[in-house]
matplotlib code that plots the C-alpha trace (Angstrom):
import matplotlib.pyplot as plt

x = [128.8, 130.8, 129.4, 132.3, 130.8, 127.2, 129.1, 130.0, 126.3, 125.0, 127.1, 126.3, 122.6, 122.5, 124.6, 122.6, 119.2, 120.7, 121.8, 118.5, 116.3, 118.9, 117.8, 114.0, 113.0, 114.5, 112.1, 109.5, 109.2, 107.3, 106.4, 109.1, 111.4, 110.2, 110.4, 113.1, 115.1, 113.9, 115.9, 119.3, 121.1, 125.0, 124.9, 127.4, 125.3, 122.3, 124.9, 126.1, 122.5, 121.4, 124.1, 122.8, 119.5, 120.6, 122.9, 120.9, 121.5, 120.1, 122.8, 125.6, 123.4, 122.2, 125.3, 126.6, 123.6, 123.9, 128.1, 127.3, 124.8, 125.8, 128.7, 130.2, 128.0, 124.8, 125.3, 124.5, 121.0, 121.5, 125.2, 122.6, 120.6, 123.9, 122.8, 120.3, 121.8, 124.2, 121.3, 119.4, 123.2, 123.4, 119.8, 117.3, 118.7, 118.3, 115.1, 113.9, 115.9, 113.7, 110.2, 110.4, 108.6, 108.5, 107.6, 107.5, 103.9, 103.5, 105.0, 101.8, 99.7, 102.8, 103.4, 99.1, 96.5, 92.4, 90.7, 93.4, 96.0, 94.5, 93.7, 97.1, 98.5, 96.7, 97.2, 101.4, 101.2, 99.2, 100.6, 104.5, 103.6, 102.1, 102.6, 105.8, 107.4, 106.6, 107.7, 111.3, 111.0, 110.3, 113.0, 115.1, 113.7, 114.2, 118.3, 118.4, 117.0, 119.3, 121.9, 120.9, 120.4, 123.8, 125.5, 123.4, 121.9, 118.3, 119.7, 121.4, 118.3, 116.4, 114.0, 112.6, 113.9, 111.1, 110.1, 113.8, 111.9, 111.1, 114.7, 114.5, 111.1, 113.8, 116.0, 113.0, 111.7, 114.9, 115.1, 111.0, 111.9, 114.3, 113.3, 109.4, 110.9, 113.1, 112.1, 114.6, 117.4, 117.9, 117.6, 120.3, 122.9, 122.6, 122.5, 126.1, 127.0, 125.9, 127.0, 130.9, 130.0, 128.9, 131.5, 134.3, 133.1, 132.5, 135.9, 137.3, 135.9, 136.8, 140.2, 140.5, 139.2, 141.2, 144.6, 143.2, 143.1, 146.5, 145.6, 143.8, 146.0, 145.4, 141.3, 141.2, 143.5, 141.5, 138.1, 139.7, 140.9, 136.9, 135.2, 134.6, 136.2, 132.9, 131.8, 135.0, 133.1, 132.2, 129.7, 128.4, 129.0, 126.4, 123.8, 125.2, 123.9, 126.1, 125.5, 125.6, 122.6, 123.1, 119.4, 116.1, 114.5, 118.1, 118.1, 121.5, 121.9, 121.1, 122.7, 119.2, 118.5, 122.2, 121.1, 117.7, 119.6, 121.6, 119.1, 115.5, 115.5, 117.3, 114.6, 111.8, 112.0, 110.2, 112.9, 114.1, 113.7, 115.5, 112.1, 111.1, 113.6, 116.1, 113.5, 114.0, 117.3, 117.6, 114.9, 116.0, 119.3, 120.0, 119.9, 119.9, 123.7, 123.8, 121.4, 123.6, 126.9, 124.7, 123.8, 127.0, 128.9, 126.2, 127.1, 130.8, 129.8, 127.5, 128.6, 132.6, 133.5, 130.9, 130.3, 133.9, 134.6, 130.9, 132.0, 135.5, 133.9, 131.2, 134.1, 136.1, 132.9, 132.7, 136.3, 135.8, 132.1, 131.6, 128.3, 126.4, 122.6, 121.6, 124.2, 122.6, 124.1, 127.9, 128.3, 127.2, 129.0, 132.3, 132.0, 131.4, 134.4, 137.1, 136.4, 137.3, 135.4, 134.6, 135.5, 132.7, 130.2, 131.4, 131.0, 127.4, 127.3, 128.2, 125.0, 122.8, 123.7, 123.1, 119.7, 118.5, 119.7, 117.4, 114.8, 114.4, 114.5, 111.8, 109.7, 109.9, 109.4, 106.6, 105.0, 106.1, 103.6, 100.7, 100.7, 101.8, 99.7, 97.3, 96.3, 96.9, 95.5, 92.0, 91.8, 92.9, 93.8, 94.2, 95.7, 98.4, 101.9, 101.7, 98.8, 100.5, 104.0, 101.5, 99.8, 103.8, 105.3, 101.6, 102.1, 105.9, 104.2, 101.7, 104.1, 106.4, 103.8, 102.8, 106.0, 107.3, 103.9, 104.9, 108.4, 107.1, 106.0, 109.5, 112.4, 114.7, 116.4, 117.5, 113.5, 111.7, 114.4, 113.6, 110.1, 110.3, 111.9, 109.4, 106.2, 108.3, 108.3, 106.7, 106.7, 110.2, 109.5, 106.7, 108.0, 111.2, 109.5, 106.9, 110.3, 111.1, 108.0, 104.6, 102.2, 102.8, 99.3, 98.1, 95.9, 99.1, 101.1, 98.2, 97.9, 101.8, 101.5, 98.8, 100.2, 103.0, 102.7, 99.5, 101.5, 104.3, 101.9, 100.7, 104.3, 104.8, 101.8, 100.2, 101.4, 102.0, 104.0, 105.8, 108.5, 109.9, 113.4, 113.7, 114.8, 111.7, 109.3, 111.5, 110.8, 106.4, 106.1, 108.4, 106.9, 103.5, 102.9, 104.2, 101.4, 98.9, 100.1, 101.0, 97.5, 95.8, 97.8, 97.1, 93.3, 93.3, 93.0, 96.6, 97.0, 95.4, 98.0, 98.1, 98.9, 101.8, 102.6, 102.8, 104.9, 107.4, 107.8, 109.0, 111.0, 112.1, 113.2, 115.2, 114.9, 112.7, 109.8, 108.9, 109.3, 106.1, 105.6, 108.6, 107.8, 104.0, 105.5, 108.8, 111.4, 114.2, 115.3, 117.4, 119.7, 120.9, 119.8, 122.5, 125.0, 123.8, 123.6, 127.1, 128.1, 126.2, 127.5, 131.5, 130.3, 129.0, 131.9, 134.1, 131.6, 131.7, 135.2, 136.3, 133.7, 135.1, 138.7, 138.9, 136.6, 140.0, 142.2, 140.1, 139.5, 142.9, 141.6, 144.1, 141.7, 139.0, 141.2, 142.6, 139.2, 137.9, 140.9, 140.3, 137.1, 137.4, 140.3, 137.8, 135.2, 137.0, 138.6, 134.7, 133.5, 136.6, 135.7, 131.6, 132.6, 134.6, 132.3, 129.4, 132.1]
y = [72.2, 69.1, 65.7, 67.0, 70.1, 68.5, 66.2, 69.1, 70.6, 67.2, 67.2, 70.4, 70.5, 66.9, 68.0, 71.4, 69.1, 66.8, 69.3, 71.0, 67.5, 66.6, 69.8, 69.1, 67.9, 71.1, 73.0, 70.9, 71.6, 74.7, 78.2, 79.8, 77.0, 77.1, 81.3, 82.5, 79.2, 79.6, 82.6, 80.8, 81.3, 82.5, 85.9, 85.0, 82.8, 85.4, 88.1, 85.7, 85.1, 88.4, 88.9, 85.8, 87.3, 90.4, 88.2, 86.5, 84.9, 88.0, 90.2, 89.8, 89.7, 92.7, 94.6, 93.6, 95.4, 98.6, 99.0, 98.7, 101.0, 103.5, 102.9, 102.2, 105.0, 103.0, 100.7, 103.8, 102.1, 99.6, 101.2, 103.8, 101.3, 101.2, 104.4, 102.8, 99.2, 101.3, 102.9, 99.0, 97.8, 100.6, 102.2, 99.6, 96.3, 96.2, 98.0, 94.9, 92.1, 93.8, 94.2, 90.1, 90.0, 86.9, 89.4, 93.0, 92.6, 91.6, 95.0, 97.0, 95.5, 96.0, 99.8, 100.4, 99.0, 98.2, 97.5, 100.3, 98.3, 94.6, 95.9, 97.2, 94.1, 91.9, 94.5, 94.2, 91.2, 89.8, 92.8, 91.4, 88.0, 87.6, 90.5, 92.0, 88.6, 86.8, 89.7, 89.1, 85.2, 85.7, 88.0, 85.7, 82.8, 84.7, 85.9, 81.8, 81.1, 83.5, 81.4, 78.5, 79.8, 81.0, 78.0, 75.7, 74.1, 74.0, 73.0, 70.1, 69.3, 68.9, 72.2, 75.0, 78.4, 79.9, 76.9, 77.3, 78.5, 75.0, 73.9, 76.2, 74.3, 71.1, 73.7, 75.6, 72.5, 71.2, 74.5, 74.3, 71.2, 72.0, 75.0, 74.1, 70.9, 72.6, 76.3, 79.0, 77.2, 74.9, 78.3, 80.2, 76.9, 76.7, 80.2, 80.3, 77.5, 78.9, 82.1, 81.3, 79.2, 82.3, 84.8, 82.2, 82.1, 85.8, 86.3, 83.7, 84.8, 88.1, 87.6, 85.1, 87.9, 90.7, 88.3, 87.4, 91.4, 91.8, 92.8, 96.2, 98.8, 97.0, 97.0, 100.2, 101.5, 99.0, 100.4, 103.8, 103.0, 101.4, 104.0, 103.2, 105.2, 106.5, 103.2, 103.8, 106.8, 106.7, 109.3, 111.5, 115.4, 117.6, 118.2, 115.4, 112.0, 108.9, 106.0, 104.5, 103.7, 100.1, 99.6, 101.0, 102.0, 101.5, 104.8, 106.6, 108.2, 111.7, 113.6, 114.1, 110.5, 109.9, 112.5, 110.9, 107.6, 109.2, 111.7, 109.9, 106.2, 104.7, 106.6, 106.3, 102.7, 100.2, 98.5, 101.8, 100.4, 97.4, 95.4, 92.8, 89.4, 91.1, 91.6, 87.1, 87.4, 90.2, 88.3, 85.1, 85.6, 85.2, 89.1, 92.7, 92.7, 89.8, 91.5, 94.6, 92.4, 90.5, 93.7, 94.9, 92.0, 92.3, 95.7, 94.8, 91.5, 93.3, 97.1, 96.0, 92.3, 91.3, 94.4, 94.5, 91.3, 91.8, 95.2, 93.6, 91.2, 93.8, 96.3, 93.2, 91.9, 95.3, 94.8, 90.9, 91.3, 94.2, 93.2, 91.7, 93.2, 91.9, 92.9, 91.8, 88.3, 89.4, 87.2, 83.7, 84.3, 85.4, 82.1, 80.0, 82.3, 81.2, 78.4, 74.7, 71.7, 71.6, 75.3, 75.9, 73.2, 74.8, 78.7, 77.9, 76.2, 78.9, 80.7, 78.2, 78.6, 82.6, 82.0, 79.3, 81.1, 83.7, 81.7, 79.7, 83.1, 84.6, 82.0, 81.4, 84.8, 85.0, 81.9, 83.9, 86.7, 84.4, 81.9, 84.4, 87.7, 86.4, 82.8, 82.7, 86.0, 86.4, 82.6, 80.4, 81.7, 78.7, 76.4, 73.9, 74.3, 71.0, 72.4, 76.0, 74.7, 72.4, 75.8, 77.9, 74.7, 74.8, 78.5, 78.2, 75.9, 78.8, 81.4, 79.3, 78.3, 82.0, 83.3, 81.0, 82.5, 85.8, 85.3, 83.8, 87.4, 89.0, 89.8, 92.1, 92.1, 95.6, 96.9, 94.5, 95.3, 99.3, 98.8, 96.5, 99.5, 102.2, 100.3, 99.8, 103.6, 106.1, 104.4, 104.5, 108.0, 106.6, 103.1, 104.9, 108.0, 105.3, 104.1, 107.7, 109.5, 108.4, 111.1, 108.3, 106.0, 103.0, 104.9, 106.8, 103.9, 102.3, 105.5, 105.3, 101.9, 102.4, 105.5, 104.7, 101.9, 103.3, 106.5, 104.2, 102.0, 105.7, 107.1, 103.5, 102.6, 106.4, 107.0, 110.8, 110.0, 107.1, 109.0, 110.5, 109.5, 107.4, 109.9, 112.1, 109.1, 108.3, 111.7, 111.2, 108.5, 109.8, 112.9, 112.3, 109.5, 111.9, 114.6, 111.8, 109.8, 113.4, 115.1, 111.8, 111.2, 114.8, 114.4, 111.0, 110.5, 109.4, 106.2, 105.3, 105.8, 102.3, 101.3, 103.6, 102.9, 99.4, 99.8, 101.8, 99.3, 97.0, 98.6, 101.7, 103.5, 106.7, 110.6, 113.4, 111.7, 109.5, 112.4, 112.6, 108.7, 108.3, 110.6, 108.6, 105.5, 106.2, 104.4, 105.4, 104.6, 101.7, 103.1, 106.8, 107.8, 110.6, 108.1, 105.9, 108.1, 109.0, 105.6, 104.9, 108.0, 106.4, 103.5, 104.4, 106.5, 103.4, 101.1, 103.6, 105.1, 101.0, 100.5, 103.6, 103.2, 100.0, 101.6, 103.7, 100.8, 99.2, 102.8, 104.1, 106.9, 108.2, 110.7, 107.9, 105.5, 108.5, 110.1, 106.8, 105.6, 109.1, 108.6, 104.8, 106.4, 109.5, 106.7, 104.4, 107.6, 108.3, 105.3, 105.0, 108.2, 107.7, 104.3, 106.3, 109.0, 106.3, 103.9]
z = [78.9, 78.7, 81.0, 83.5, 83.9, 84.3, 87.1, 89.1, 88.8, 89.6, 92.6, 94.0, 93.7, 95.3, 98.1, 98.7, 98.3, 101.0, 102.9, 103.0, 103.6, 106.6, 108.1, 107.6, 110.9, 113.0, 110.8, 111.2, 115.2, 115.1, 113.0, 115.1, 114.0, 110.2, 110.1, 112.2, 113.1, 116.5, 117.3, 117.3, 114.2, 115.0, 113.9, 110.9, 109.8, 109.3, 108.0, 105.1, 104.3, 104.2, 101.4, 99.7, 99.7, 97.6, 94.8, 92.4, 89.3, 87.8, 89.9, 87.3, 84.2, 85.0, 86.5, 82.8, 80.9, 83.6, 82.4, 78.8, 79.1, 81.4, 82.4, 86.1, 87.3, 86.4, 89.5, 91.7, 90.9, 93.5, 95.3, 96.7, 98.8, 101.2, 102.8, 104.0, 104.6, 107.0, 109.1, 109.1, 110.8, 113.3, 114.2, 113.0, 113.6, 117.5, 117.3, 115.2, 117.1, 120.8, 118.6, 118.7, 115.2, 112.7, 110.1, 109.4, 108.7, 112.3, 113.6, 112.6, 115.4, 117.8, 116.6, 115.9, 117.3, 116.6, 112.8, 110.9, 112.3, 111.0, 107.7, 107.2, 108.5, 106.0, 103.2, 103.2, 103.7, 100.5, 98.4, 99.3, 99.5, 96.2, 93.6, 94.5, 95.8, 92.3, 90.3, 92.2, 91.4, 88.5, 86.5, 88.9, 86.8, 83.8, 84.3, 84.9, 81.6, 79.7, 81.2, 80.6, 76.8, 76.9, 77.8, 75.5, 78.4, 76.7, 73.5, 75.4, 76.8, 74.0, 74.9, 72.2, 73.1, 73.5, 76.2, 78.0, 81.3, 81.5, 82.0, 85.7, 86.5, 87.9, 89.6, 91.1, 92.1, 93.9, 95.7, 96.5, 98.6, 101.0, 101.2, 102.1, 104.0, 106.5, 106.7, 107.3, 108.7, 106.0, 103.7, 105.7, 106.3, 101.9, 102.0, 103.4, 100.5, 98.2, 98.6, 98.8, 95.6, 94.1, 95.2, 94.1, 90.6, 90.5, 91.4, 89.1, 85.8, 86.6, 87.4, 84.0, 81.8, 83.1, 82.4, 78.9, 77.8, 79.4, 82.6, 84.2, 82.7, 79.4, 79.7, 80.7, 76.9, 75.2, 76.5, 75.3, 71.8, 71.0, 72.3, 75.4, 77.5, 79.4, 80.5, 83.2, 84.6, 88.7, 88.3, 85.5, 84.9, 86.0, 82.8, 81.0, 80.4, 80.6, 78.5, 74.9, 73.4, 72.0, 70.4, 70.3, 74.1, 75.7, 78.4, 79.5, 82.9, 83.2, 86.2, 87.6, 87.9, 89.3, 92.0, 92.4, 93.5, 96.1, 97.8, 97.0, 96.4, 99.1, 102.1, 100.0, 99.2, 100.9, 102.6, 103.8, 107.5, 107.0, 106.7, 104.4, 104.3, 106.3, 109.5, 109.6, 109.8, 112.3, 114.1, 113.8, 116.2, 119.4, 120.4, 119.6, 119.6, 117.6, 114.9, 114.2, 113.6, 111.6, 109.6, 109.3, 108.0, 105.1, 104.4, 103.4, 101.5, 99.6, 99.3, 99.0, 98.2, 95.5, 92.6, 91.5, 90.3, 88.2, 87.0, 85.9, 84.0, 82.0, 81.1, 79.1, 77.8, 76.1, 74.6, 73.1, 72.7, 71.2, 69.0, 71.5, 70.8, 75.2, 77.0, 80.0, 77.9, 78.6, 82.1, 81.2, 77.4, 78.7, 81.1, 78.2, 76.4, 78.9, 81.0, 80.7, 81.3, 84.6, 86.0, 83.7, 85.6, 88.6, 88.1, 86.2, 89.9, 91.7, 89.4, 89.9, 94.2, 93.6, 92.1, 94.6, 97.1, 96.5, 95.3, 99.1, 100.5, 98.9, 98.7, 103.0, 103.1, 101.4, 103.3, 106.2, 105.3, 104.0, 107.2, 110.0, 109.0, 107.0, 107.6, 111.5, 112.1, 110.4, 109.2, 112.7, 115.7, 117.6, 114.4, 115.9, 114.9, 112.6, 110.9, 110.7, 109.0, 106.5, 105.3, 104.9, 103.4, 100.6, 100.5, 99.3, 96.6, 95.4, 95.2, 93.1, 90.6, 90.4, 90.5, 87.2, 85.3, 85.6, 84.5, 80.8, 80.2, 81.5, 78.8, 80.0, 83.9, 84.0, 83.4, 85.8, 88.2, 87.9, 87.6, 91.3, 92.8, 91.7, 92.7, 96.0, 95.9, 98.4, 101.8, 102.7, 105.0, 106.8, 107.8, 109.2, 111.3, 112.8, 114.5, 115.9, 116.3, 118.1, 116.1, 112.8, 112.8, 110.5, 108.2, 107.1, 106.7, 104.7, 102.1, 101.8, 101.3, 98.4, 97.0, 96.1, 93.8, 92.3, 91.1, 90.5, 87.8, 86.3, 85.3, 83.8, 81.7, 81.2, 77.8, 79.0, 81.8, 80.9, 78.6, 82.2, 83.3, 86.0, 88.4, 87.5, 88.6, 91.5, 92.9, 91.8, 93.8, 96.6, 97.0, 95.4, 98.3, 100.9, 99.7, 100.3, 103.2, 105.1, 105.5, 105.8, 109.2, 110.2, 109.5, 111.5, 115.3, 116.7, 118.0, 121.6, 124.7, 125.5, 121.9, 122.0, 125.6, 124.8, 121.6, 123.6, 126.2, 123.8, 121.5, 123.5, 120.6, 121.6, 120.3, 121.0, 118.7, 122.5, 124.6, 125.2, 125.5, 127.3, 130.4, 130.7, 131.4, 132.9, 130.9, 129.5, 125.8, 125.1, 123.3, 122.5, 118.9, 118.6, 119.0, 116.8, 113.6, 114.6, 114.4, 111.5, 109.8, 110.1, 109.2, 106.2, 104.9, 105.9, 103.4, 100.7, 101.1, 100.6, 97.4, 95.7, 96.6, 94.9, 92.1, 92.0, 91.2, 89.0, 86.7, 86.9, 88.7, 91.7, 93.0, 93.6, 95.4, 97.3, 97.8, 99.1, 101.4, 103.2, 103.6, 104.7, 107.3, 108.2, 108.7, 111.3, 113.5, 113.8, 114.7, 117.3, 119.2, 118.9, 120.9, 123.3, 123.8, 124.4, 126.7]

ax = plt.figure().add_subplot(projection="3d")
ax.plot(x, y, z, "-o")
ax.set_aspect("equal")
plt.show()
C-alpha cells in the first residue's frame, strides 16, 4: 500500500461516513424510519442491497479456499441457496411485502397467537440477534483481517499480527456510526455504493489476472499441465470425491454432499422463506409488486454477475501461487500481485465497501430484532419513538462489541461459514409450510427452531459424530429436526380460528393448505400459487441456465454453455406463457 492508495481509502470511507451522517436525521424520525426506511425505498434500491447483503469481504476469500480445494463444484455450497432465492422473488416476496412486518420475528404473532406465540417471538429473536448475527460479524471481521495481513496494512500500522483485528476496530467503528445514526436508509443508499465498488474491483482483478497467464484458454492448459485440471470441474462424478487435500483437516467434496446441497440445504435452511435481512428490504418498499422486482434483480446480481469474476481469480491464483498453505489468502495476494498504486487503494476499497456493507446490515438487523421483538414487546409497550431509536442505535453498539470477541477466536472462513449454515439447519420446512398450510402452530415452529441447532452443535463437537461429511450432518439436522418438530405439531392443539382468520386476511396466501380458512371468511387468495411456482420454476432455469452457461465459457466446456443457454431459453418461453396464461 503506497500513500496513493491510502488516499483513495481515505477518500471513500470519508465519503460513505458523510454520506451515511447526511442521512441521519430521516432515520432519526421514527422506528419505521430507522428499520424499513418508512416503506419507501425504490425497489432498485432494496434489490441492490439485498445483493450487498450476501457479498462480504469474506465472499472472495472464501470462494478462493472452496476452488482450491474442491474445485468449481465446491461453490454449489452457496450456488444452491438460488433455489430458494428464486421461490423468495416469485412466491414469498408479496406474501412478505402484504404481512406489513418490520421483522420476521414479528410474523409469529401475525401467523400464531397467545403465550406459544410470544415465546417464540422472543426466542428468534435473541437467538439471531445475538449468537448467530455475531458469528456472521465476526468471520466477516476475520476475512478483513486476513486482508489487511495480506496487504501489509497492520504492519504499516505499526500492529502485532496476532493483534491485526485491531486494525478493523476503526473500520467497524466508521461503519457503527452511520449505520446506528441513520438506520436503514443510510445502510441501503451505501449499500448501492458500495456494492458497484465491490463488483468493479472483482471484475478488474479478474480480468488483470486472466491477461497476465495469457488469457482463458491459457489458464485452463496451465491448470492442466500442474495438476489441476479438476479444480475446472462443474460438478463431481457420482462416488467420487472432488478436491485436493492441501494440509491437514482440508475436506474434498464427496458426490453425497454435492447432492445434499442441491436437494436438502437450500429448504431446510433457515432463510428458506426468504426471512431474516431480506424480510427489511421486502418490507421496506413501497408494495408487493415492488418487493418481487426487488427480489429478482438480487437473484441475477448474485446468482450470475458476481461468482465468475471470484472464481476467475482462484483458478490463476492456483497457477502463480501454487505453495500458498491458506488458500482462502489467494484474493487479497493476487491484488497485491498485480495492481499499481492506487488501483490497489481502490479494489482494497471496493473490499473494504463489501465488508461494511455487510457489517451495517447485520448490525440494523439485529437492533431490529432486539428493539422491535424484544425490547418493545415484553420490555415497553408504550416507549416513544425517540426513546425506541436510542435503544436500536445502543443495540447496534452491543452487537458490534460482541460480534468483534467472537471473531479473536475465528481462523478459517470456509469452517465458520459451514458451521453458520448447519446450526441454521432444520427449520427451513416449517417456516415455508406455515405460509401454505393453517394446521402449522408455534410450538412446532419453536422445536424446529431448537432442534435444529442443538443436533447441529452434536455432529460438530461429539467426537463420534463430528468425522461425518457435511452432507451427512446436513441431512441430521434436516431430517432429525423434522422427526421432532413433526409429532410435536401433531400432539399440539392447532391454532385458534381467529388467529388463523386473522392471519389470512392479511396475507391471503393461496393453495389448498387455506381451504378450509378460506371458505370461513369468504375471501379469495391474493394470488394463484400454481402460477406462481410456474413462474418461479422459469425463472429459476433462466438464473441457473445464465450461471452455468458462462461457467461454460470460462471451463472450456461446450456442453455447459450449451446446456445452460437451453435452459436460460427454456426458462424465458416459460415464463412468457405463465404470464399469458395468468393475463
Amino acid at each position: 500500500m503506497h500513500a496513493l492508495d491510502w488516499l483513495v481509502v481515505a477518500v471513500y470511507l470519508g465519503g460513505t461516513l458523510a454520506l451515511g451522517m447526511w442521512l441521519a436525521r430521516k432515520g432519526s424520525a421514527s422506528l419505521a424510519e430507522f428499520l424499513v426506511g418508512g416503506r419507501a425505498v425504490p425497489w432498485w434500491l432494496a434489490g441492490a442491497s439485498m445483493a450487498a447483503i450476501t457479498f462480504n469481504v469474506d465472499t472472495p476469500l472464501y470462494v478462493a479456499g472452496l476452488v482450491a480445494r474442491r474445485g468449481i463444484a465446491g461453490n454449489w455450497e452457496w450456488w444452491s441457496f438460488a433455489f430458494a432465492h428464486v421461490l423468495m422473488a416469485f412466491v414469498l416476496a408479496r406474501l412478505w411485502r402484504r404481512a406489513e412486518v418490520m421483522t420476521d420475528a414479528e410474523l409469529t404473532e401475525l401467523r400464531y397467537g397467545g403465550r406459544a406465540a410470544a415465546i417464540l417471538r422472543g426466542t428468534r429473536a435473541l437467538l439471531f440477534a445475538i449468537p448467530i448475527n455475531c458469528l456472521g460479524i465476526g468471520y466477516g471481521m476475520l476475512a478483513m483481517r486476513k486482508v489487511l495481513l495480506a496487504l501489509g496494512v497492520v504492519d504499516a500500522l505499526h500492529l502485532p499480527g496476532d493483534a491485526g483485528l485491531w486494525a478493523v476496530v476503526l473500520i467497524v467503528a466508521i461503519t457503527l456510526a452511520y449505520a446506528a445514526a441513520s438506520g436503514l436508509w443510510g445502510v441501503v443508499t451505501t449499500d448501492f455504493v458500495q456494492l458497484v465498488l465491490a463488483l468493479g474491483g472483482a471484475f478488474l482483478i479478474g480480468w488483470i489476472a486472466v491477461v497476465d497467464v495469457g488469457g482463458l484458454g491459457a489458464l485452463r492448459e496451465r491448470l492442466a499441465a500442474t495438476g489441476h485440471a479438476d479444480a475446472l470441474r462443474m460438478v463431481p462424478r457420482p462416488g467420487e470425491a472432488l478436491g485436493v487435500v492441501l494440509r491437514p483437516g482440508d475436506a474434498a467434496l464427496p458426490f453425497g454432499t454435492f447432492l445434499a446441497y442441491l436437494t436438502i440445504q437450500w429448504w431446510s435452511f433457515r432463510n428458506a422463506d426468504g426471512g431474516g435481512m431480506f424480510v427489511q428490504r421486502l418490507s421496506s418498499v413501497k408494495d408487493e409488486r415492488s418487493a418481487e422486482r426487488a427480489a429478482g434483480l438480487f437473484n441475477i446480481i448474485n446468482n450470475v454477475v458476481r461468482p465468475w469474476p471470484w472464481v476467475i481469480v482462484a483458478l490463476a491464483a492456483l497457477v502463480v501461487l501454487p505453495d500458498l498453505q491458506d488458500p482462502e489468502m489467494a484474493y487479497p495476494l493476487m491484488m497485491q500481485r498485480y495492481l499499481p498504486a492506487g488501483l490497489l487503494g481502490l479494489v482494497f476499497a471496493s473490499l473494504l465497501a463489501a465488508f461494511m456493507s455487510t457489517v451495517s446490515t447485520q448490525v440494523n438487523w439485529g437492533a431490529s430484532y432486539i428493539v422491535r421483538d424484544v425490547y418493545q414487546r415484553f420490555v415497553a409497550r408504550d416507549a416513544g419513538q425517540a426513546r425506541l431509536v436510542l435503544v436500536a442505535r445502543l443495540a447496534s453498539v452491543l452487537i458490534t462489541v460482541l460480534a468483534a470477541a467472537a471473531s479473536f477466536a475465528m481462523s478459517d472462513v470456509g469452517r465458520i461459514f459451514r458451521f453458520i449454515i448447519l446450526i441454521g439447519n432444520g427449520s427451513g420446512t416449517v417456516l415455508l409450510l406455515r405460509w401454505f398450510w393453517w394446521r402449522v402452530n408455534a410450538w412446532a415452529e419453536w422445536s424446529a427452531l431448537l432442534a435444529g441447532p442443538v443436533i447441529a452443535l452434536l455432529t460438530t463437537f461429539v467426537p463420534a459424530l463430528a468425522g461425518l461429511s457435511f452432507g451427512v450432518k446436513l441431512a441430521l439436522t434436516a431430517f432429525g429436526a423434522l422427526a421432532i418438530w413433526l409429532p410435536v405439531m401433531l400432539v399440539t392443539a392447532p391454532e385458534r380460528p381467529e388467529v388463523l382468520d386473522r392471519f389470512y386476511r392479511k396475507a391471503r396466501p393461496g393453495g389448498p393448505g387455506w381451504r378450509i380458512v378460506r371458505e370461513r371468511v369468504g375471501l379469495a387468495p391474493a394470488t394463484d400459487l400454481g402460477r406462481d411456482l410456474g413462474e418461479g420454476a422459469g425463472a429459476l432455469a433462466q438464473v441457473l441456465g445464465a450461471m452455468l452457461a458462462l461457467g461454460g465459457l470460462v471451463t472450456g466446456s461446450t456442453a455447459w454453455a450449451l446446456g445452460g443457454t437451453v435452459a436460460l431459453a427454456a426458462g424465458t418461453g416459460g415464463r412468457r406463457l405463465t404470464r399469458l396464461g395468468r393475463g
